[in-house]
MMTF fields as JSON, N, C-alpha, C and O atoms, coordinates in Angstrom:
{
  "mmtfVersion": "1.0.0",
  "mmtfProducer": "UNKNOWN",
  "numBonds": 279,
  "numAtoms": 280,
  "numGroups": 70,
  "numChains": 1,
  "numModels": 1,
  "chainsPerModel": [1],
  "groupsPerChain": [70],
  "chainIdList": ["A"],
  "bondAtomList": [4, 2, 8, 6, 12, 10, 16, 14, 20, 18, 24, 22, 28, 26, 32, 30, 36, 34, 40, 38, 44, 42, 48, 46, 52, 50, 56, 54, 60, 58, 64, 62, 68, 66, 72, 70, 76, 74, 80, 78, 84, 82, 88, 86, 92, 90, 96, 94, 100, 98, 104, 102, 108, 106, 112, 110, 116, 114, 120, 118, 124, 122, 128, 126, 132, 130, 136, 134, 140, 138, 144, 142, 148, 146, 152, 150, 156, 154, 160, 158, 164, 162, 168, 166, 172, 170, 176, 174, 180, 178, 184, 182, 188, 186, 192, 190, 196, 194, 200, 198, 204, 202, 208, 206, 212, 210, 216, 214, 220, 218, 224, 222, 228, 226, 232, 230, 236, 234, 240, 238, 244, 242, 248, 246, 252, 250, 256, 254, 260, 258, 264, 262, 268, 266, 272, 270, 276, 274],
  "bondOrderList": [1, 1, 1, 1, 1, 1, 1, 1, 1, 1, 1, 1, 1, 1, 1, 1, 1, 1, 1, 1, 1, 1, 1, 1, 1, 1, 1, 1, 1, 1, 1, 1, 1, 1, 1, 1, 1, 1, 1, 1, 1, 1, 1, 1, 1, 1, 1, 1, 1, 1, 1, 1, 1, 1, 1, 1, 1, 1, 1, 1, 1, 1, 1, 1, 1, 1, 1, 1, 1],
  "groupList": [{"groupName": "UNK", "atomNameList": ["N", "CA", "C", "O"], "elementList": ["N", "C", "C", "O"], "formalChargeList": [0, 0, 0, 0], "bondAtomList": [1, 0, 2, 1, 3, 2], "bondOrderList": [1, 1, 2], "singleLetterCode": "X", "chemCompType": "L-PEPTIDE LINKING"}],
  "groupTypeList": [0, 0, 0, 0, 0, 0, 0, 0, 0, 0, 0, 0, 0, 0, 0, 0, 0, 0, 0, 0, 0, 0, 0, 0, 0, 0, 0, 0, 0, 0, 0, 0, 0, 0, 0, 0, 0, 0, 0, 0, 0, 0, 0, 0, 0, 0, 0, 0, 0, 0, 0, 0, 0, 0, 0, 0, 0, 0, 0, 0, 0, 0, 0, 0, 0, 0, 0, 0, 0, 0],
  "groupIdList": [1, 2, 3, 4, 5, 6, 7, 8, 9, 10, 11, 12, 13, 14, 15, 16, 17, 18, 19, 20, 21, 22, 23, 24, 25, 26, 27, 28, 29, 30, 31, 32, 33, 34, 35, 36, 37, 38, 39, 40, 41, 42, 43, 44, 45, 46, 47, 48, 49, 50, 51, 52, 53, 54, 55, 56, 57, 58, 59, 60, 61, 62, 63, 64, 65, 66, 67, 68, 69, 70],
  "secStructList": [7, 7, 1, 6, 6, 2, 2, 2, 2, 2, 2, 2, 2, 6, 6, 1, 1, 7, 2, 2, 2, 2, 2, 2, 2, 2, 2, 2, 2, 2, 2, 2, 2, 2, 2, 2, 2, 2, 2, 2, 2, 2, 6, 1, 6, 6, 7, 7, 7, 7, 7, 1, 1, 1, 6, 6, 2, 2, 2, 2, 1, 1, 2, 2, 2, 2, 2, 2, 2, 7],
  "xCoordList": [-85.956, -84.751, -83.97, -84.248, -83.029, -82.953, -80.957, -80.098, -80.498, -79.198, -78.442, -79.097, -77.327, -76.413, -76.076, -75.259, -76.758, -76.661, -78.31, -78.564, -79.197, -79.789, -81.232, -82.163, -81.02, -81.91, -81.414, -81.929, -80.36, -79.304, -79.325, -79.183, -79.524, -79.405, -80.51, -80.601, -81.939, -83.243, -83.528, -83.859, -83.404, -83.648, -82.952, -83.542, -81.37, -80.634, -81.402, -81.424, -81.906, -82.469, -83.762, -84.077, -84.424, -85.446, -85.363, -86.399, -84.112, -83.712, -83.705, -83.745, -83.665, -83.585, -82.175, -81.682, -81.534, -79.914, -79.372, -79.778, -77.841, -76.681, -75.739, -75.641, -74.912, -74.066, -73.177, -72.557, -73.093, -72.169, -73.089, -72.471, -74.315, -75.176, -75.429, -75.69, -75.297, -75.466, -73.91, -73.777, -73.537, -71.687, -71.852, -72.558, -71.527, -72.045, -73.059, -72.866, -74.228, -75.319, -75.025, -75.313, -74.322, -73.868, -72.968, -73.081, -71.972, -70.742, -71.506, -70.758, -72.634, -72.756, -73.541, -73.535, -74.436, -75.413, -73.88, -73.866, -73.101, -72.129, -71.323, -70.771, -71.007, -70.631, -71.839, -71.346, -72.928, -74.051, -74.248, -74.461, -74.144, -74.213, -73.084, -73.363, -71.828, -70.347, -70.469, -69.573, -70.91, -71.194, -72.182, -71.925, -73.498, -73.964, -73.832, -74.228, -72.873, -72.244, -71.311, -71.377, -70.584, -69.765, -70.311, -69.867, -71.484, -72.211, -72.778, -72.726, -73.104, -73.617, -72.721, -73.01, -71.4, -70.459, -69.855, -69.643, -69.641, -69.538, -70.081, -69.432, -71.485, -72.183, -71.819, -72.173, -71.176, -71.039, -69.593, -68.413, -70.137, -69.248, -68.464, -68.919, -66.876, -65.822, -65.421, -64.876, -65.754, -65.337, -63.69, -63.205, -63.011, -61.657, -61.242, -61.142, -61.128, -60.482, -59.306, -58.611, -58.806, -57.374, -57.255, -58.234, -55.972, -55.511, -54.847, -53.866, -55.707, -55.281, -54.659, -54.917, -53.885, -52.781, -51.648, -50.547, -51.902, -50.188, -49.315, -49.836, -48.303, -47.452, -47.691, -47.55, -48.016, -47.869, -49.365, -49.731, -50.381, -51.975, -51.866, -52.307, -51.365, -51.565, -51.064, -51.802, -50.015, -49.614, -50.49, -50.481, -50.991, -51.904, -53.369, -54.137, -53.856, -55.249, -54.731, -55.63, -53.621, -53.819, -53.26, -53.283, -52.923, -52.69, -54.391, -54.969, -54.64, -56.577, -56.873, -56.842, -57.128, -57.789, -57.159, -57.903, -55.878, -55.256, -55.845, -56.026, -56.007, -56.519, -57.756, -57.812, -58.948, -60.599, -60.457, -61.019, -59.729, -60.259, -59.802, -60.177, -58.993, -58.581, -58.996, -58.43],
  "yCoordList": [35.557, 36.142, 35.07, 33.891, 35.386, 34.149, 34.576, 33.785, 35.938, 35.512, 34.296, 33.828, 33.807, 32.823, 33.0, 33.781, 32.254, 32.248, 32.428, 31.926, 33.231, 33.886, 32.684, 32.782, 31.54, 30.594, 29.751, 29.419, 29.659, 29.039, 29.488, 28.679, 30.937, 31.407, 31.312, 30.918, 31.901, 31.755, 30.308, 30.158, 29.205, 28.106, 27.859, 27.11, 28.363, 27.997, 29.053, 28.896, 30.035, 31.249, 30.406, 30.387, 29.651, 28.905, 27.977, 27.705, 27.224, 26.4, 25.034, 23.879, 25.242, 23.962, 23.429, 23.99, 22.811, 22.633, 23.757, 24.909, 22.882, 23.824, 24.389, 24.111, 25.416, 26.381, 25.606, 26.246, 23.99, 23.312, 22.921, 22.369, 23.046, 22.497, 23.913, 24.006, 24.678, 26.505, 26.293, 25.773, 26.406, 26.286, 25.254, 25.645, 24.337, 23.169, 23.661, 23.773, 23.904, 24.492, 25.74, 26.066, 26.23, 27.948, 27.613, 27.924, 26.787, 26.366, 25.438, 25.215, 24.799, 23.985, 24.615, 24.2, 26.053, 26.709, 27.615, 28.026, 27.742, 28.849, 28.326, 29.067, 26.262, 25.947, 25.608, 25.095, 25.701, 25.351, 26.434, 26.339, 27.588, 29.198, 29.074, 29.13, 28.923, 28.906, 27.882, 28.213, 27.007, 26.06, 26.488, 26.377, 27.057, 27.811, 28.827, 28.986, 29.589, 31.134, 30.276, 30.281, 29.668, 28.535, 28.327, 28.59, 27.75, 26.842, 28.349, 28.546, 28.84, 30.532, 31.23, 31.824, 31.287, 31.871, 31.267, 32.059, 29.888, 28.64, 29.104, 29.216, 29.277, 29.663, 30.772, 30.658, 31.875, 32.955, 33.012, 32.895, 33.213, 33.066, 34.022, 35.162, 33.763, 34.356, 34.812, 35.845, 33.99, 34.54, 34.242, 33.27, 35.033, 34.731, 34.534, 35.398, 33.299, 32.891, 33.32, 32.943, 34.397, 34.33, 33.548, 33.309, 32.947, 32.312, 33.706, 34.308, 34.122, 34.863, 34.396, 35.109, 33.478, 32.821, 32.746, 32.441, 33.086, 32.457, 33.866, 34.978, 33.663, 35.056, 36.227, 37.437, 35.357, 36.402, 37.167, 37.71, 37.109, 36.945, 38.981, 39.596, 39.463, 40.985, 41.324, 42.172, 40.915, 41.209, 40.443, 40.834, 39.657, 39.087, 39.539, 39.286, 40.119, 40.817, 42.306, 43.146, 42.72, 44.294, 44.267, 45.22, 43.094, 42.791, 42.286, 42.329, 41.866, 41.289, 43.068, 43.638, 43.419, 45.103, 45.836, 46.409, 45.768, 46.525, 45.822, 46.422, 44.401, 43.653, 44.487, 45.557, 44.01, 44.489, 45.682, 45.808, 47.121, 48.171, 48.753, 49.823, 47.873, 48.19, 47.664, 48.138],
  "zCoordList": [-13.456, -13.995, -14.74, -14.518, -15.593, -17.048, -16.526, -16.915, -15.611, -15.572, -14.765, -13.834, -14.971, -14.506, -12.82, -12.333, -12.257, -10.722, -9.829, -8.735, -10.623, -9.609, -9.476, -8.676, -10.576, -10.041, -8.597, -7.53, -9.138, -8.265, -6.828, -5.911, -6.606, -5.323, -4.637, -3.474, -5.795, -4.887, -4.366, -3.19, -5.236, -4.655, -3.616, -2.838, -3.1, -1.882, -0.437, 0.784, -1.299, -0.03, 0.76, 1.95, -0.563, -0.392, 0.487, 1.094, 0.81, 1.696, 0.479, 0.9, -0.62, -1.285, -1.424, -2.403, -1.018, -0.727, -0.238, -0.087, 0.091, 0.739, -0.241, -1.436, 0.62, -0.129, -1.166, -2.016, -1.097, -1.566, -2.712, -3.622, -2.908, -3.886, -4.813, -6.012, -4.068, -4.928, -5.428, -6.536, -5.199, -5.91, -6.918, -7.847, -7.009, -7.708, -8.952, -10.162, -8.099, -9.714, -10.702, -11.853, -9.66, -10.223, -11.577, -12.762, -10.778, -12.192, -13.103, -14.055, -13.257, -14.009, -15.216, -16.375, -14.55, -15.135, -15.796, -16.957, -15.175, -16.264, -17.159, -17.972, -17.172, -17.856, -18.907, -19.912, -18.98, -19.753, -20.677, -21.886, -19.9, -21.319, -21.843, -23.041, -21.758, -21.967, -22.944, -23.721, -23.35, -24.497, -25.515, -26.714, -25.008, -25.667, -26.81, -27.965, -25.648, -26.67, -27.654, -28.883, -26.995, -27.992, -29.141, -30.259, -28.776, -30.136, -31.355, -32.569, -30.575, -31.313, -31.918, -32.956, -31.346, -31.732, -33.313, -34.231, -33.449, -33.914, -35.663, -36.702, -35.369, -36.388, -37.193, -38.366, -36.879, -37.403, -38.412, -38.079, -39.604, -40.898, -40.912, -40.817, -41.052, -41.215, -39.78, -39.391, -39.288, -37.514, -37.433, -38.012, -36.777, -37.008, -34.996, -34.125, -34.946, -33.205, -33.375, -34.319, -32.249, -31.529, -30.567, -29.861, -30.311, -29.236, -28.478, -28.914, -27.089, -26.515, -25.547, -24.577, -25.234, -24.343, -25.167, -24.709, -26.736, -26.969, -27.333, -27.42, -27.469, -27.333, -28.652, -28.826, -29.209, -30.793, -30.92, -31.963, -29.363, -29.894, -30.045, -31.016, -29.153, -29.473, -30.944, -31.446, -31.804, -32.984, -34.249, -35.417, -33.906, -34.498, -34.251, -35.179, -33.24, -33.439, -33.762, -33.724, -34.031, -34.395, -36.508, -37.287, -36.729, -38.118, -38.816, -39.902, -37.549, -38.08, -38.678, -39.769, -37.386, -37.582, -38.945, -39.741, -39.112, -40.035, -41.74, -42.799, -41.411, -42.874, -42.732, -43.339, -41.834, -41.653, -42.049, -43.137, -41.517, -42.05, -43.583, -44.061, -44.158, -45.234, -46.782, -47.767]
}
C-alpha cells in the first residue's frame, strides 16, 4: 500500500520498533508527501496561492472566482 502511515504501521505490527518510532516515521513520511505535493503544486502555471490565515483570504478567493469565471 503506497498511503501515508500504513508502511509505518505494518512494520510496528511487525514488531520492528516502538509506538515512539511509528509516530516519528508517520510524521516524517507525511512531511515527505507534503513537500512533494509542494514541489508538484509549484509546477503548475498560473497557480494563484491564498494565504488562508490572513484576514482578507475569504474576499480575496471569492474576487479570484469572480475574475476566473468572467
Amino acid at each position: 500500500m503506497k498511503s501515508v502511515g500504513y508502511r509505518q504501521v505494518w512494520d510496528y505490527l511487525d514488531g520492528k520498533g516502538d509506538f515512539e518510532q511509528l509516530r516519528y516515521r508517520t510524521v516524517v513520511a507525511t512531511r515527505q508527501l507534503a513537500k512533494r505535493q509542494l514541489t508538484w503544486l509549484r509546477g503548475w502555471p498560473g497557480l494563484h496561492w491564498v494565504d488562508t490565515q490572513g484576514e482578507d483570504a475569504l474576499s480575496e478567493i471569492l474576487k479570484f472566482v469572480r475574475e476566473f469565471g468572467s
